[in-house]
C-alpha positions as CSV (number, residue, x, y, z in Angstrom):
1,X,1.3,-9.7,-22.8
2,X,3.3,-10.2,-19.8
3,X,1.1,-8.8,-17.5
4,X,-2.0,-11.1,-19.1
5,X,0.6,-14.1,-18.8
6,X,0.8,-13.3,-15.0
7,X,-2.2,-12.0,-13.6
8,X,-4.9,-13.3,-16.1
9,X,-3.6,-16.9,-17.1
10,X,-2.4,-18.1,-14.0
11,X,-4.9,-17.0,-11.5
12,X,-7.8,-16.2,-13.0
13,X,-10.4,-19.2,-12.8
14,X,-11.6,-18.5,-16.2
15,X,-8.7,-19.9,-17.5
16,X,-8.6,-22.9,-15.4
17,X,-9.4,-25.6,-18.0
18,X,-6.4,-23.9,-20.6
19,X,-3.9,-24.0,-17.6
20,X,-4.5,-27.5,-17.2
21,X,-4.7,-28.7,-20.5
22,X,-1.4,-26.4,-21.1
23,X,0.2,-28.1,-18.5
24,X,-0.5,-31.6,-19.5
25,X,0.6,-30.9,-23.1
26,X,3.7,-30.1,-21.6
27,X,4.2,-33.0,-19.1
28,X,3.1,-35.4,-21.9
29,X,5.5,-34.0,-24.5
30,X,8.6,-33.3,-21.8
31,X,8.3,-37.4,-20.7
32,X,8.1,-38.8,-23.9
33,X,11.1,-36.9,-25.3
34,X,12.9,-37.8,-22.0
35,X,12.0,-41.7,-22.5
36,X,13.9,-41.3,-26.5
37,X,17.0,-39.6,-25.3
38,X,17.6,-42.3,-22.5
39,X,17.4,-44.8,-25.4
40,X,13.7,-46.9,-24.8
41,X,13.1,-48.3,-28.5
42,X,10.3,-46.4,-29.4
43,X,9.4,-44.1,-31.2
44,X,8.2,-40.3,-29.8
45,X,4.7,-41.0,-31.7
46,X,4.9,-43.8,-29.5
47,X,6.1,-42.3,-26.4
48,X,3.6,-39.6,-26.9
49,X,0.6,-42.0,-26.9
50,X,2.1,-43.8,-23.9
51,X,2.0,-40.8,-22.1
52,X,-1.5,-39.6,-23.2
53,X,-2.7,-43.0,-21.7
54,X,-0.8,-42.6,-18.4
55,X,-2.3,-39.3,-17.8
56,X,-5.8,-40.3,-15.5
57,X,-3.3,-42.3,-13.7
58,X,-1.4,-39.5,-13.0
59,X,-4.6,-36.9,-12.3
60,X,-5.8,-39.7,-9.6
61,X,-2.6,-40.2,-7.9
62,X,-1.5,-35.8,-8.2
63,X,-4.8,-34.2,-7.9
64,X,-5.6,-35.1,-3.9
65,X,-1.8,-33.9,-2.9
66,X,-2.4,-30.9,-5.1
67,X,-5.6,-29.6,-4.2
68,X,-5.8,-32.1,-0.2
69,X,-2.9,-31.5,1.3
70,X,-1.0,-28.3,-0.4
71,X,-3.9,-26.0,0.7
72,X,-5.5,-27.5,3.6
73,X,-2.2,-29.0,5.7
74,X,1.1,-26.9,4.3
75,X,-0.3,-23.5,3.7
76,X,-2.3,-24.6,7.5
77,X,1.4,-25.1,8.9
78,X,0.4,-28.5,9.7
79,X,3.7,-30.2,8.7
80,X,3.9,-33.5,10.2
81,X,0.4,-34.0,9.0
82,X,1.2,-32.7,5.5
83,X,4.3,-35.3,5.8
84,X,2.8,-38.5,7.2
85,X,-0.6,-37.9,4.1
86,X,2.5,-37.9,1.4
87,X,4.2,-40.5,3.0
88,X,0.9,-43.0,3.0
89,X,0.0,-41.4,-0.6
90,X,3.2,-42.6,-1.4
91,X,2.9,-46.0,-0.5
92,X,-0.7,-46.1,-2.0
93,X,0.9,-45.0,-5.4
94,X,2.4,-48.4,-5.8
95,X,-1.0,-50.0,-5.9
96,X,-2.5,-47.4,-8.1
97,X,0.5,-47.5,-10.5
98,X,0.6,-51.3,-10.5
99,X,-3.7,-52.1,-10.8
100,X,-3.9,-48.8,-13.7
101,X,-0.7,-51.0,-15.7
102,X,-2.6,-54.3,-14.9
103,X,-6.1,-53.5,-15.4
104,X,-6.5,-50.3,-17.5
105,X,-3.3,-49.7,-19.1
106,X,-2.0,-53.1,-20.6
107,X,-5.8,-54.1,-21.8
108,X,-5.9,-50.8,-23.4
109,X,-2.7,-51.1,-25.4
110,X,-3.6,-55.0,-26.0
111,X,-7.3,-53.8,-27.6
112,X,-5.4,-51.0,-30.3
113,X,-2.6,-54.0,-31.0
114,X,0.4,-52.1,-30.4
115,X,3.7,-54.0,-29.2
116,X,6.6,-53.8,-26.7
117,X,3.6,-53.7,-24.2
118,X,5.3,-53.5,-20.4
119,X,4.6,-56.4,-18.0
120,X,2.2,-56.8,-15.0
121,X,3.2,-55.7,-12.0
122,X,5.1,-53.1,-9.7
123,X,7.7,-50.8,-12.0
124,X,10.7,-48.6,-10.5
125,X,10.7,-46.5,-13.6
126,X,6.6,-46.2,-14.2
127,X,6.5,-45.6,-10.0
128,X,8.9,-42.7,-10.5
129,X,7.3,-41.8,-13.5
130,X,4.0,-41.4,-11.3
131,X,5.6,-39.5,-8.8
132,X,7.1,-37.0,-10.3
133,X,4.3,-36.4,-12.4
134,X,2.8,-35.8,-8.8
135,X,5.2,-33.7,-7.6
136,X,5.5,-30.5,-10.4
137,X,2.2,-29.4,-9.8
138,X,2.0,-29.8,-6.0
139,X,5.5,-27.1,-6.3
140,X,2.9,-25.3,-9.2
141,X,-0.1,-25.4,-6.8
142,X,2.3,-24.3,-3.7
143,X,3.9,-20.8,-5.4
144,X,0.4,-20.2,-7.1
145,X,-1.4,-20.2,-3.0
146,X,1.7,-18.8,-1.9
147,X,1.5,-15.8,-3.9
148,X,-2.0,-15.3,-3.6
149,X,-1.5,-15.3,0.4
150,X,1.3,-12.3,-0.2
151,X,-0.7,-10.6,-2.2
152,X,-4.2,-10.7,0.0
153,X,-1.4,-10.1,3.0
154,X,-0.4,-7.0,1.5
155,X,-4.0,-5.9,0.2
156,X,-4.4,-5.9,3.9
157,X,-1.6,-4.0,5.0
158,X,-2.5,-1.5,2.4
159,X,-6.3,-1.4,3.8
160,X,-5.0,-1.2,7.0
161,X,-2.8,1.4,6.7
162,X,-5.3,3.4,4.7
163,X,-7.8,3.2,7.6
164,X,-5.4,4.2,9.8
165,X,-4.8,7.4,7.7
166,X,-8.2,8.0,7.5
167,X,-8.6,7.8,11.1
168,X,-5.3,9.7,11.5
169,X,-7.6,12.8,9.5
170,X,-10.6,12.1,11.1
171,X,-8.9,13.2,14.5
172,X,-7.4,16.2,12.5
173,X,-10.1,17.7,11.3
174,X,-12.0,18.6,14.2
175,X,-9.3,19.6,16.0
176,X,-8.4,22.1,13.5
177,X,-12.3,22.9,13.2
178,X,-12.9,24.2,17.3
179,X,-10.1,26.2,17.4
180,X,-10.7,28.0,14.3
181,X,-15.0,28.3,15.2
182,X,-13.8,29.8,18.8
183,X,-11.6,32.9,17.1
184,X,-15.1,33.7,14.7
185,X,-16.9,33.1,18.2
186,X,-14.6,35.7,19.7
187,X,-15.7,38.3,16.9
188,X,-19.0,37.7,16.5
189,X,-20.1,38.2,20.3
190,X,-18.2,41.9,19.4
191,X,-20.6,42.6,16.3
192,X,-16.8,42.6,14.0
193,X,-17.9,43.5,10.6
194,X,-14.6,41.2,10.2
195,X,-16.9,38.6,10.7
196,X,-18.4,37.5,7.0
197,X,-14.6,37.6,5.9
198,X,-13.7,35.6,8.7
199,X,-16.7,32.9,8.0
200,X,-16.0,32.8,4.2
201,X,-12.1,31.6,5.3
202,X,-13.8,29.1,7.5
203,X,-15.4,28.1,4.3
204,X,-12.0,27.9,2.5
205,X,-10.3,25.7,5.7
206,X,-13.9,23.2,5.8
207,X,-14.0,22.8,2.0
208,X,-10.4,21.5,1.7
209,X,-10.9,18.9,4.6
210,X,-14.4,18.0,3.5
211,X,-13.4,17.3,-0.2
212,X,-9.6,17.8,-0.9
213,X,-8.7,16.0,1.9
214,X,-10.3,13.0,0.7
215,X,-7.7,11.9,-1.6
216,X,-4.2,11.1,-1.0
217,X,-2.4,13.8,-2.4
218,X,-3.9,17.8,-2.6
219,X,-1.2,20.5,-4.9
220,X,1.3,22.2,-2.4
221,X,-0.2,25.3,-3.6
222,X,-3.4,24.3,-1.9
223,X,-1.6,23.3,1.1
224,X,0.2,26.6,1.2
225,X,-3.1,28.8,1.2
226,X,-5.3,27.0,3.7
227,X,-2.0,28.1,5.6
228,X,-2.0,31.7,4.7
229,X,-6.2,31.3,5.4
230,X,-5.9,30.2,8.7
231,X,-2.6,32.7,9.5
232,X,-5.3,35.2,8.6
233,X,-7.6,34.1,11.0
234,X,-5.1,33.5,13.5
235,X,-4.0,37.7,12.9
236,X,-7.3,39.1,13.2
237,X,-7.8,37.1,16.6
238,X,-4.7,38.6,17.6
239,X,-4.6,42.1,16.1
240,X,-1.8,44.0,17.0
241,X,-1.0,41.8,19.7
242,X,1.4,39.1,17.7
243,X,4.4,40.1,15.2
244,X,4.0,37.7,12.0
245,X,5.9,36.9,8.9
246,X,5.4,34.9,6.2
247,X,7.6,34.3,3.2
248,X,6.8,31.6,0.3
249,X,9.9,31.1,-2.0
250,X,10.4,28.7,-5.3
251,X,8.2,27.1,-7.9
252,X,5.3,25.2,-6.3
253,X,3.3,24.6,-9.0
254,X,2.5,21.3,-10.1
255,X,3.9,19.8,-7.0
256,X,1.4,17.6,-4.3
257,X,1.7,16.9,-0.8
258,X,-0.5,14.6,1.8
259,X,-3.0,16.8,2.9
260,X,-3.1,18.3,6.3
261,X,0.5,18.0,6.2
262,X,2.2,21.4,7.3
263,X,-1.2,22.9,8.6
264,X,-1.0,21.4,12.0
265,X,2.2,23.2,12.7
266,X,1.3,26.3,12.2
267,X,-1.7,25.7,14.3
268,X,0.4,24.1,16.9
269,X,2.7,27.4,16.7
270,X,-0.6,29.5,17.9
271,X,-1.7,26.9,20.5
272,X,1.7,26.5,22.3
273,X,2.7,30.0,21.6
274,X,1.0,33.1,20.9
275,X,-1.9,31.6,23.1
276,X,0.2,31.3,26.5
277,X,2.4,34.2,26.4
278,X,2.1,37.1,28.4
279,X,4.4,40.0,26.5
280,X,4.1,40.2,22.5
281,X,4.5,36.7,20.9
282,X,6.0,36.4,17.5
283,X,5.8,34.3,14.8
284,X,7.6,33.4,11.6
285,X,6.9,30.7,8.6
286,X,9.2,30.0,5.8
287,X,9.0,27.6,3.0
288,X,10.9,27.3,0.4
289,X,11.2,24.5,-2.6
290,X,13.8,23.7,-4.9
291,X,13.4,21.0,-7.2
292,X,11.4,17.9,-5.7
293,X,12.0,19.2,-2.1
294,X,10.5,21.4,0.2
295,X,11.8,22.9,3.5
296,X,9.1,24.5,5.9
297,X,10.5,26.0,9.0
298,X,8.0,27.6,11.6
299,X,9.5,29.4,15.1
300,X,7.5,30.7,17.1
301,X,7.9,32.3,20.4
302,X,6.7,30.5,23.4
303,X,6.2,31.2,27.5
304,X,9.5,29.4,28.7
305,X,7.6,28.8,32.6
306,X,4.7,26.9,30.7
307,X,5.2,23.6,30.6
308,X,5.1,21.7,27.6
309,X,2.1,19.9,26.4
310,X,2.8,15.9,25.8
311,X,-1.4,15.3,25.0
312,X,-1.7,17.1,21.4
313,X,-3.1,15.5,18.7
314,X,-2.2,17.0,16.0
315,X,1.3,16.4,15.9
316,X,1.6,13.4,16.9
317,X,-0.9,12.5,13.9
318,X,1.1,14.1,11.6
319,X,4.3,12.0,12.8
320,X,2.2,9.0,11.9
321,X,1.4,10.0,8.6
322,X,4.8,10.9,7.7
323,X,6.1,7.5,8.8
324,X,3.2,6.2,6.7
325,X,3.6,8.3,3.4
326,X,6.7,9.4,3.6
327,X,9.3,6.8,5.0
328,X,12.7,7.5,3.9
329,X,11.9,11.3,2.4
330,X,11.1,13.2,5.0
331,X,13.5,14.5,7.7
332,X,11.0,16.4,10.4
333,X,13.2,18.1,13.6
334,X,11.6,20.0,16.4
335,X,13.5,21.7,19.1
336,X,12.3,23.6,22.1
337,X,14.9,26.4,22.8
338,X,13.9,27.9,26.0
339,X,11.8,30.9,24.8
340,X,11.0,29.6,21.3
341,X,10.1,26.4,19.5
342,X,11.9,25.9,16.3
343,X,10.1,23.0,13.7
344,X,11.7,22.2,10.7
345,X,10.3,19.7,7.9
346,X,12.2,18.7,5.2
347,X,10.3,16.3,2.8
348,X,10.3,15.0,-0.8
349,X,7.5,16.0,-2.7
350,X,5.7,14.1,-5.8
351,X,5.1,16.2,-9.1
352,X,2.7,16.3,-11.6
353,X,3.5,13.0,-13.4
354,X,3.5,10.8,-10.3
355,X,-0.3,12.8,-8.5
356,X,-3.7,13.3,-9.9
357,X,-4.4,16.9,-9.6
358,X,-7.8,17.7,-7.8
359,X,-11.0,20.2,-8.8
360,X,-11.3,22.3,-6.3
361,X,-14.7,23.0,-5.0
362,X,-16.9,26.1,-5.5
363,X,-16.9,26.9,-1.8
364,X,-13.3,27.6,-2.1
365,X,-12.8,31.6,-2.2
366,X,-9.5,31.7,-4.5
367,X,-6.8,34.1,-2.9
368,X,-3.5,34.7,-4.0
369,X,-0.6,34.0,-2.1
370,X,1.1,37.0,-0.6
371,X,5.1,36.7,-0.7
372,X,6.1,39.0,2.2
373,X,9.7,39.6,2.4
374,X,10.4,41.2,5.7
375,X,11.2,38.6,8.3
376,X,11.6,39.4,12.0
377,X,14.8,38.4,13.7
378,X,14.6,34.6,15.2
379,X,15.3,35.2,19.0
């Protein structure tokens, strides 16, 4: 009811006509009780039909403030315009609120014979009367435009912020997708019977940006084995030649998370690490959840003489989506210690009452997660 009262009655144009006559009914009913209390001898009958006659007066004197100046020189910011108009309205009113008395009005009441008829003439009280029934709906008509220009302002702060996410993922995706094509490159040039394995992950890591990724949220789960997918793809490019762990700990069921969250540090770990190092590099992910919160720390070794790269992408996309999703809940903390970067996210995750849960599609190869326990020493 409330939320009919709000959106549908007061804005919707449908309604128009009831708003008005609503608002009449009340003007007409408010003045004529005010005119008893202050003590005019006449009845409220009386008052009402009064009022009911004034009203045309009142539409032509309110009507060009309320729909002239309110939208098209306040809500403009044209202020001393907006000023001056009701200033020279103003002085108009006492024309139209002594020729409606003298020529509409007073012949009107004459013609139905009713008494205590006022005089010709200019009024205080039926001037103040007029004005003020100018004034409440040019305040109505004010709020009303007013909210509707928040609203459409923050319609386009959402659109715009949603286009920027968008674009955030549309420069993610391929950067994930070269550097994952190059390690099946790598095999296939070899004849690797490795190679249909590796493809069908590919498959997995394509699927979930093509389709998952498209909504706002994907489950954690998801998340957590286009990880382990591309860690596998990451280890057969590397064989022997890089130390991994990987350790998954805590219920992560039913939770969600922005898509392409976590990936890009893992894939940041390999680029910056495993990729420019000369002796064996090393690598170790651990995330853990508790409650509504997950922890993902990744270290990786690194070449300390190789200067650090300030032109990536990917995680300076995935800053900006934090800053965008997740203002407030997140605490993200990345340290270069010499011979090893260290990243650490912490971030507040949304359940299963709060997210939509998504189909996954067919292409996806389902795998479960392996929860490896031994962990290498962090250097």
């Amino acid at each position: 009811m409330n939320s009919f009262l709000y959106n549908d009655f007061i804005f919707s144009p449908r309604y128009r006509v009831w708003r008005h006559l609503f608002y009449w009914t009340f003007h007409i009913a408010i003045w004529a009780a005010f005119w008893v209390v202050i003590g005019v001898p006449l009845s409220y009958g009386r008052q009402l039909i009064n009022m009911i006659m004034w009203v045309p007066a009142f539409i032509l004197f309110g009507y060009p403030l309320v729909y002239g100046a309110i939208p098209y020189l306040l809500l403009k910011g044209r202020l001393w315009q907006f000023f001056l108009l009701v200033l020279l309205w103003g002085i108009l009113g006492l024309y139209i609120d002594a020729g409606y008395r003298s020529y509409v009005l007073i012949p009107a009441q004459e013609a139905m014979g009713l008494d205590n008829i006022l005089p010709r003439g200019p009024l205080a009280f039926c001037y103040l009367c007029m004005t003020t029934s100018a004034a409440s709906p040019m305040i109505i008509k004010f709020f009303k435009l007013w909210t509707i220009k928040q609203r459409e302002w923050m319609r386009v702060q959402q659109e715009k912020a949603t286009a920027e996410l968008q674009l955030l993922k549309a420069q993610v995706h391929p950067h994930f997708l070269f550097n994952t094509l190059n390690n099946i490159y790598s095999f296939s040039l070899d004849n690797s019977p490795k190679t249909p394995g590796l493809i069908l992950k590919l498959s997995s890591l394509l699927s979930y940006m093509l389709y998952d990724c498209k909504t706002e949220e994907v489950r954690l789960e998801k998340e957590i084995e286009i990880m382990k997918n591309y860690l596998d793809l990451e280890k057969e490019r590397y064989g022997n030649k890089i130390e991994i762990s990987w350790n998954v700990s805590g219920e992560i069921k039913d939770k969600f998370i922005a898509p392409l969250l976590l990936l890009p540090f893992l894939e940041n770990a390999f680029k910056h690490g495993a990729s420019e190092q000369i002796e064996q590099p090393w690598l170790g992910v651990d995330i853990s959840v508790k409650n509504d919160t997950i922890l993902c720390k990744i270290v990786n070794s690194k070449n300390e003489y190789v200067q650090e790269s300030k032109n990536g992408i990917g995680i300076n996309n995935v800053k900006k989506r934090l800053e965008l999703l997740y203002q407030g809940k997140y605490e993200l903390k990345i340290n270069d210690e010499g011979n090893f970067y260290v990243v650490s996210l912490m971030l507040i995750l949304s359940d299963a009452a709060h997210a939509t849960a998504n189909t996954y599609s067919p292409l996806i190869i389902a795998q479960n997660i392996r929860h490896e326990t031994s962990l290498p020493a962090y250097r």
